[in-house]
C-alpha positions, 0 to 999 in steps of 0.5 A: 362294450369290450373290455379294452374300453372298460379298462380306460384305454383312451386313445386321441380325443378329437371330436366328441358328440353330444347325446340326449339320454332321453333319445335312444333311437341316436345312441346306435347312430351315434356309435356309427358316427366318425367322432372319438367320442361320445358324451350321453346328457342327462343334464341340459337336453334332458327336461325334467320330466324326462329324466328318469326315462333318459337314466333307464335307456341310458342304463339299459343301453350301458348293460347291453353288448356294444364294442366301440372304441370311442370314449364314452362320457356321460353328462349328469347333473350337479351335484347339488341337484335332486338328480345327481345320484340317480344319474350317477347311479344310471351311469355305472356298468353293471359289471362295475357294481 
């Protein structure tokens, strides 16, 4: 991801796609798309037994070199869920921590 998307520079927000975490294969078609922004969800789409393979392609795919000037967001589950830390934890860029 560039930099400038890292600092926060968030430009118009006029469509925003939603991305199954668990379905790695539409992460790069999702980055191709025409929307301004794209949301990965680890909550709702997600079913639970397949929550912590969605948090490893999320966190694998957060690591990896992408530029993209979309917003990027990401859907974790509440926070009174067994979830929420690992989701928050899949959620931080490595170069934050």
């Amino acid at each position: 991801m560039s930099e400038a998307s890292r600092e926060g520079r968030i430009g118009i927000m006029r469509s925003k796609l939603f991305v199954p975490a668990d379905r790695p294969v539409l992460f790069s078609k999702a980055l191709a798309s025409t929307t301004d922004a794209i949301c990965f969800d680890l909550e709702d789409s997600v079913l639970p037994a397949q929550k912590a393979q969605a948090r490893s392609h999320l966190g694998e795919f957060l690591a990896s070199e992408f530029d993209t000037r979309k917003v990027i967001l990401i859907r974790v589950n509440h926070v009174g869920s067994a979830y929420f830390v690992e989701d928050l934890s899949a959620a931080v860029w490595p170069s934050v921590t």
